[in-house]
N, C-alpha and C positions, 0 to 999 in steps of 0.2 A: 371663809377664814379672814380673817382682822391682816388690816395692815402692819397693825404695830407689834413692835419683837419687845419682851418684857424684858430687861437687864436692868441688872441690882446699880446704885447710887456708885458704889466702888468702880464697877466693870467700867460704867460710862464714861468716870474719871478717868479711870487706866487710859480707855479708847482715844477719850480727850487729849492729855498726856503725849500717848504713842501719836497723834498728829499734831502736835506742835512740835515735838520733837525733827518728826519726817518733814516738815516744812522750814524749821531750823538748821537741817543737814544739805540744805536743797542748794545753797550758795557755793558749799563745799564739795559737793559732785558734780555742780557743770563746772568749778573750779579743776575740777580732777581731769575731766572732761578736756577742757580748754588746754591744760599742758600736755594731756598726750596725744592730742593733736598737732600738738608744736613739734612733736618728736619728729615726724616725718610720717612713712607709707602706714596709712592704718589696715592695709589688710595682715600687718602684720606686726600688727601691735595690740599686745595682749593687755595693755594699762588701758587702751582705749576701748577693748573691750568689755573690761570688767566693770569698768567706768558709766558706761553705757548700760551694761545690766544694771547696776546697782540703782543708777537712773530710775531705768525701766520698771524695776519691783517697787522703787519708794512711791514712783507715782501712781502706781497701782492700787498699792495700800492707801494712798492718800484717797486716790479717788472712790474706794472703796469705802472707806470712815466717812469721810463726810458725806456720801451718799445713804448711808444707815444709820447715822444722826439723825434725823428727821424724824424716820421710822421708830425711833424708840420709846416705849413706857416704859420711865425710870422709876423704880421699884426700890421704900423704903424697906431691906429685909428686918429692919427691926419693931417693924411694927405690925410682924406676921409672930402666931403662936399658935397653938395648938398639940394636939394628937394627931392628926393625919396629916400624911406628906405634901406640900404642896410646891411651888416656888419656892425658893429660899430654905429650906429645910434640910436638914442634914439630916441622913438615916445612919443607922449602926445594925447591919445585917450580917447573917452569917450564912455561907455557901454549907447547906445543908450537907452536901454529899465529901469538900474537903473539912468543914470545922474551920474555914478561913473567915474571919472577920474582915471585914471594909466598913469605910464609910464613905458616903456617897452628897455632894452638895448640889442639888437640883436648884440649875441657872439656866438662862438663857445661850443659844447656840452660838454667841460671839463672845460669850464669858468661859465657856468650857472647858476643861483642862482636865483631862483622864488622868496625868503622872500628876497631880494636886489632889483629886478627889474629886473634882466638880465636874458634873454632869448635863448635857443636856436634857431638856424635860421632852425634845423630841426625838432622844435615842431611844431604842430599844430600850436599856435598863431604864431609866427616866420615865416615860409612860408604865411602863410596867410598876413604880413605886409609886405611880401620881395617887393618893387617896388614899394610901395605905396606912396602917398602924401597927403599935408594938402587936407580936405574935399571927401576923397576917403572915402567909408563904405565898411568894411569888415564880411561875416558873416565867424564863425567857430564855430569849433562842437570843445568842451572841455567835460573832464569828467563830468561834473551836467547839461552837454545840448549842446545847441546852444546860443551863443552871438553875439552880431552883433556891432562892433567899430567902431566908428565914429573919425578919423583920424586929430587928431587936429594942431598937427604939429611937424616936424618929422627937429635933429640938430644932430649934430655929435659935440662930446665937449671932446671923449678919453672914452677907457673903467675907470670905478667906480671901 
């Protein structure tokens, strides 16, 4: 397997973005930091607590972005077309057994968002649609079961 994780031109912005942000907040939380330590006894001081989490996650996420910067192939989706699903491609499938339509945005796994529509291409439903085209049926096993997608039609328009 390849080192490099594929995300779309947008995701990488976003990613960019969310760390200059977390490095921009960073003066204002050992600031937060610094005064509820002035309070007095910190076993019992819940400012310096939460102060300290907040700490703790932003530098997490920091070090986690800038560690997966490196690794990335930045991916124009606009210069992907076709019939079959690939990267970048948006499907319009219908859950054979309810008649529920979705649509699905097959991304990289640090671009993902299930409550948007975008998919990783290494979850279960994402492999299951890699290659596919209008009128293909796919079954796959998700956590509440088996679902079986009826492949309605599959565009490439840029990641959402």
């Amino acid at each position: 397997m390849s080192n490099s994780i594929p995300i779309s031109i947008q995701g990488y912005k976003k990613l960019e973005e969310e760390l200059a942000r977390l490095k921009e907040e960073r003066p204002a939380v050992i600031q937060a930091i610094k005064e509820a330590r002035e309070e007095g006894d910190l076993r019992e001081n819940s400012g310096y607590d939460a102060a300290r989490e907040r700490q703790g996650m932003a530098e997490a996420r920091i070090k986690y972005i800038e560690s997966r910067l490196a690794l990335y192939q930045v991916i124009d989706l606009d210069k992907f077309s076709g019939d079959k699903a690939s990267f970048g491609a948006t499907l319009e499938v219908k859950d054979v057994d309810s008649g529920e339509v979705k649509y699905f945005t097959i991304l990289g796994p640090d671009e993902a968002n299930p409550t948007t529509g975008s998919i990783s291409f290494l979850s279960p439903v994402g492999q299951a649609l890699l290659g596919r085209e209008a009128g293909d049926e796919v079954t796959v096993d998700i956590p509440r079961g088996r679902v079986i997608y009826e492949v309605i039609g599959v565009t490439f328009e840029g990641a959402k």
